[in-house]
N, C-alpha and C positions, 0 to 999 in steps of 0.2 A: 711723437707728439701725443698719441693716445694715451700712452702712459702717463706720459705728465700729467693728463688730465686727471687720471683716474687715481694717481696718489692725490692731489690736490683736493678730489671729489673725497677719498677716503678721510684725509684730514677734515675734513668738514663734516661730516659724517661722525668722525671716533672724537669730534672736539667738546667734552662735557665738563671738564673739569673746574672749576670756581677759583680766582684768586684768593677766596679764603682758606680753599685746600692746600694752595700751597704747592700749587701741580702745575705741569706745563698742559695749557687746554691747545691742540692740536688743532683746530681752525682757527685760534688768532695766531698761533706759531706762521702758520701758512700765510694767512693774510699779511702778515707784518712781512713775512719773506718776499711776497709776491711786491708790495710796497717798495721793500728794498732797491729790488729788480728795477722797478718803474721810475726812481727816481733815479736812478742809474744811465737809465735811457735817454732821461731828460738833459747832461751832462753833453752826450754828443750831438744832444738837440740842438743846445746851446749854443756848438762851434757853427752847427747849419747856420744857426739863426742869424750870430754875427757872420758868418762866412761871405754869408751872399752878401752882406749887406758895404764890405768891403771893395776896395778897385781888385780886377783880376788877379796884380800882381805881389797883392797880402792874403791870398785866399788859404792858401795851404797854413802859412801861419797864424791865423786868424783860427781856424779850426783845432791846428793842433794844440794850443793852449790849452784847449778842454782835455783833452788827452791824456797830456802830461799832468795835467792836477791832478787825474785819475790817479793817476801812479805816484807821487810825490805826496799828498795830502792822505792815499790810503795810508802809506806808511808812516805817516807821519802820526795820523790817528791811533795805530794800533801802537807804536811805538809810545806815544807822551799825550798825544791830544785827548785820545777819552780822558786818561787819566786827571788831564789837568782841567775839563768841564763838568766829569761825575764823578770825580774822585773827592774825598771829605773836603765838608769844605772848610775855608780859611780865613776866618772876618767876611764871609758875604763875599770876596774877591773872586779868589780863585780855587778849582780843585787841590786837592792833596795829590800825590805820588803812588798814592794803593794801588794802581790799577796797572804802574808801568808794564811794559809789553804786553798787556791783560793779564798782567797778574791777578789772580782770582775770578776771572772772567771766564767762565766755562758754561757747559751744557745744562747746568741747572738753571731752576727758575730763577730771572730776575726780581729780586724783594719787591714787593708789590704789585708786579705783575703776573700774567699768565704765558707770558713768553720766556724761551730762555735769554741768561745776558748776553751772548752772543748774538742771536736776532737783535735782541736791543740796539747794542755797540757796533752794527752792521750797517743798518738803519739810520742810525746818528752819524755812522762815516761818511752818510751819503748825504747828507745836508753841509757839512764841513766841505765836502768835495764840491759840489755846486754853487757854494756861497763864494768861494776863490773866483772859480769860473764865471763866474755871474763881471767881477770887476774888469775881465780883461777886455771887454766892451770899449772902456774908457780908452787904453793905450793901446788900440793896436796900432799899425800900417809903421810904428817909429820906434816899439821897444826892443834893446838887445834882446835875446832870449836868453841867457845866462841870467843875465840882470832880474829877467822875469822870472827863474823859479825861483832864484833868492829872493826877489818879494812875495812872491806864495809862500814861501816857507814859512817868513818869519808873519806876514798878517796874518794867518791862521796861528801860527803862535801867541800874538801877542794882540791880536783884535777878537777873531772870532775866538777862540778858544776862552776867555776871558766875558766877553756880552752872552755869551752860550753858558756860560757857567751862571752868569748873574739870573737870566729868565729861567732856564731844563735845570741846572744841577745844585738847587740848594741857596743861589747866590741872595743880593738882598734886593733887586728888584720882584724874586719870585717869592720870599718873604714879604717883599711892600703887597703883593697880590696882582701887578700886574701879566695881563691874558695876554697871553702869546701862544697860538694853539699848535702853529705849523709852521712857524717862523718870520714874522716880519718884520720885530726887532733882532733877531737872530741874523736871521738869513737878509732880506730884504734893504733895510734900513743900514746896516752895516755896508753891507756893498757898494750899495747906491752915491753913500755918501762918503767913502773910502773912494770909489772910481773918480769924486769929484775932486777929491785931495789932491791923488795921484796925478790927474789930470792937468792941475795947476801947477806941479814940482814938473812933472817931462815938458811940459809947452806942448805948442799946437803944430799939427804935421804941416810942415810945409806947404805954402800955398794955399794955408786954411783960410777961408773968407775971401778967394780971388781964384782958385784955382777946380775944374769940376772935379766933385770926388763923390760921384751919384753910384748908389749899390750894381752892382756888376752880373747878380744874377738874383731877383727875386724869388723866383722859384724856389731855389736853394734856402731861403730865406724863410718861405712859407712853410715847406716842408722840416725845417726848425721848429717855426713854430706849433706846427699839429703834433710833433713830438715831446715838443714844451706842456703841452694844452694833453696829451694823454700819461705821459710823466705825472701830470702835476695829482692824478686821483690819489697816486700813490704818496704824492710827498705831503697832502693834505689828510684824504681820508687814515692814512697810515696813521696817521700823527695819533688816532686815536686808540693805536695800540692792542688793540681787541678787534673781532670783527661782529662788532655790536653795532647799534642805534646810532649812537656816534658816529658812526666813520661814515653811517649812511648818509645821516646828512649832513655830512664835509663832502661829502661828495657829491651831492645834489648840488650844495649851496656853492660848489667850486665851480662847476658846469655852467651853473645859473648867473656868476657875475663875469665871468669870462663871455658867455653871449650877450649878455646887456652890451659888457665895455665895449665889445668887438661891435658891436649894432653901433653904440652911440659914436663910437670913432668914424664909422665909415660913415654917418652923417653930416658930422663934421668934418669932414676931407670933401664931401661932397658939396658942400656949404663954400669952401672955399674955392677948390675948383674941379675935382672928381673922387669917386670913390674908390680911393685908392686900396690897392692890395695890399701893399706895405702897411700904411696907416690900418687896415683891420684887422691882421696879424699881430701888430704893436700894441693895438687896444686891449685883445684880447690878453696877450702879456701880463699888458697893466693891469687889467683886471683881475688876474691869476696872482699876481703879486699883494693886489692889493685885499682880496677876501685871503690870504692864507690866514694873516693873525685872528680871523673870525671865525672861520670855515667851520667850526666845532661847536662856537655860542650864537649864531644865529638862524636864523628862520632863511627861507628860500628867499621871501622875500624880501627880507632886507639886505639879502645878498646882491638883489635887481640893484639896490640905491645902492651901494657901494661899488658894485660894477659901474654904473652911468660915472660916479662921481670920480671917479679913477679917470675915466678917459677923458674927461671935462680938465681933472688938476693936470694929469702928463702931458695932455695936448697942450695944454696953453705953455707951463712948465719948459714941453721943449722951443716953443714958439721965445720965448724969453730970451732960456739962455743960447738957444744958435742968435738969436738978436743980437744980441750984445757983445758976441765974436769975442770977451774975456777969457775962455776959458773952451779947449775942443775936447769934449766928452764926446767920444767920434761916434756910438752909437747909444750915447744920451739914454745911460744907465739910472747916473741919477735922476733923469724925468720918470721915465718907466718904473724903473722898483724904489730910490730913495721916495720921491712923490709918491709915487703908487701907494706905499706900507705906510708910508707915515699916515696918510689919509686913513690908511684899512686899518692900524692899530689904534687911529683915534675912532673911527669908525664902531669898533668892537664895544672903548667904552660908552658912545650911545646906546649901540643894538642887541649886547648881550642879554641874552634870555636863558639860554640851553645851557645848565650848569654852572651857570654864572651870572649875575645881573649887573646891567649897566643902567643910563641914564632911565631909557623907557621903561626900566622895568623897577624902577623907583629909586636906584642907588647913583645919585647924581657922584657918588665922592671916585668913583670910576674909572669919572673922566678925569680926572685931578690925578688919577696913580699913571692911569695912560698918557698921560702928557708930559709929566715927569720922566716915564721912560724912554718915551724919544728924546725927551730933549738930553736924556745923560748918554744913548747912544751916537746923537749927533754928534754931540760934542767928544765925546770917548773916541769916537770913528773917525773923525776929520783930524782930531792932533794928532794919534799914533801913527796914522798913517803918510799925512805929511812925516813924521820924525824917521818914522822906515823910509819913506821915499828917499830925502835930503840925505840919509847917511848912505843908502847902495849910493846916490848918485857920487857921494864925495869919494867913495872907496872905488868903484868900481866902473861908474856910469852907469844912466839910465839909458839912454837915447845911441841911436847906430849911429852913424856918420851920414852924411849928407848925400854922398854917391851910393850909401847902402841905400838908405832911404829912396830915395829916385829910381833905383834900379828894381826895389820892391824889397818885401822879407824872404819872400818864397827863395829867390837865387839868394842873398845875402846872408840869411841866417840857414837857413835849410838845404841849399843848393837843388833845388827841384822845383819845377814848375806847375802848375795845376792844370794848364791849356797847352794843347800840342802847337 
């Protein structure tokens, strides 16, 4: 462990070199690495988070989705998906083919940056791999698992690799000029509202709206989320690529509306009927969700109001749709990050200051490019992924059978149980 430190401290130490040298500068090499790592972390955060938040007898497989994306979505990246988000681009669409298996991807500096492409393309794996993970919120306690990495496969093919291309690699919402600093048209908004699709093509778990299906072990749950909540410096402050001014305060401004959210949720759980621990874990979420597409263009304190306003839109958000029993989004992905971002990426075009200006800061036309982009990811995110859903289901099936179902996933899909 000493040693780690002490190359880390040396990288920081020997990192002088300028992107206009053309050089890899060895403290953002490191930071970007260390970034990498962290949002990595946040991946098996994620199965905690839903884990607990499942009955007993979905818990193993509730987790292990996170997993498996790991391993399916890495290779998937290096094999075709950089390729197809930073590769030339194609009409504003989509990437080129340059990059297959990283072709040309090596230990030199990335063009414009001071890190090599590798760091880059490592870092970018790790947003592709927790953007899947994020959706399986939606389906658990009822999805085949076959079925399931076939729709990780192809949605990272044909959703995220695709909206990832339009804002990071070239495409024409990052030509319209819309901010996305760390993903919440990317990452956030995609998921959110992909878990809603999906949601609607499998149906709702049995028993949903008549039967208890209350989280099995918070704790578990909590413990997700403090891994969520220290992941997320690296998947924000990272985003700025250097270890500059920047990434400081992405990282301040991340801390800063994650405790707002997390305060103002537990006041409102407390409003209704206690301070719940669940409800301040979940705030805190939303609020992590919802300063990413900011974290890098505003002030700390507009980070406070976009945290408050995060937990204010997902509370009531989830208060709706469990209302309305249409639709079982069984840990109500789309309240937390589709609400959450969409709020945080219009949010951005009010609040930017820092490298970029929004309404406050005199360029009202901001808000007009940021509202645009949700609305073309909305809409982009909920067809494809209903059309992936409908065809696994017609090939293959979505959903287990009724006795698998009842009897849990853990013995059905996995044969193993999580409790002795």
């Amino acid at each position: 462990m000493r040693t780690f430190w002490f190359l880390i401290l040396s990288a920081l130490l020997m990192g002088t070199a300028s992107a206009a040298d053309g050089q890899i500068n060895a403290a953002d090499n490191a930071w970007v690495m260390i970034s990498a790592a962290l949002v990595l972390i946040m991946i098996p955060g994620v199965g905690f988070f839903y884990g607990g938040m499942v009955r007993k007898k979905n818990a193993i497989s509730t987790i292990i989705f996170s997993f498996a994306i790991m391993g399916i979505i890495s290779l998937q990246w290096i094999l075709y998906g950089y390729s197809l988000v930073f590769g030339k681009d194609i009409g504003g669409v989509i990437g080129g083919l340059d990059f297959l298996g990283l072709n040309g991807v090596g230990m030199g500096v990335k063009e414009g940056l001071t890190i090599p492409a590798l760091t880059f393309m490592i870092f970018q794996a790790m947003f592709a791999i927790i953007t899947v993970s994020l959706i399986s919120g939606s389906f658990v306690e009822r999805i085949k698992f076959s079925s399931f990495l076939v729709f990780s496969l192809l949605w990272a093919t044909l959703v995220y690799d695709p909206i990832a291309h339009w804002v990071w690699g070239g495409g024409w919402l990052g030509q319209m000029g819309a901010l996305d600093f760390a993903g919440g048209l990317v990452v956030h908004i995609s998921a959110g509202v992909s878990a809603l699709a999906i949601a609607a093509v499998i149906g709702a778990r049995k028993g949903f709206g008549t039967d208890p299906m209350e989280p099995h072990n918070i704790p578990t749950t909590v413990m997700g989320a403090a891994l969520l909540w220290f992941g997320w410096f690296g998947f924000n402050a990272g985003s700025a690529l250097a270890a500059n001014g920047v990434a400081a305060n992405a990282f301040v401004t991340t801390n800063t509306a994650a405790a707002a959210a997390a305060t103002t949720w537990m006041l409102l759980s407390w409003r209704q009927r206690a301070p719940s621990a669940l409800g301040m874990v979940t705030g805190a979420v939303a609020g992590l969700a919802a300063v990413t597409p900011a974290a890098g263009f505003v002030t700390p304190l507009y980070a406070i109001i976009i945290g408050i306003g995060a937990s204010i839109f997902c509370y009531y958000a989830i208060l709706i749709v469990r209302g309305s029993k249409k639709v079982d989004d069984s840990l109500d992905v789309l309240a937390c990050h589709g609400i959450g971002s969409t709020w945080g990426v219009f949010a951005t075009g009010l609040f930017a200051s820092i490298g970029a200006s929004g309404l406050v800061a005199g360029n009202p036309s901001q808000v007009e490019i940021q509202s645009i982009a949700i609305a073309a990811v909305w809409i982009y995110s909920f067809v494809v992924t209903v059309g992936i859903a409908k065809v696994i289901d017609a090939l293959m099936g979505l959903r287990v059978r009724d006795e698998e179902e009842s009897v849990g996933l853990d013995i059905s899909q996995h044969g193993e149980g999580a409790y002795v």
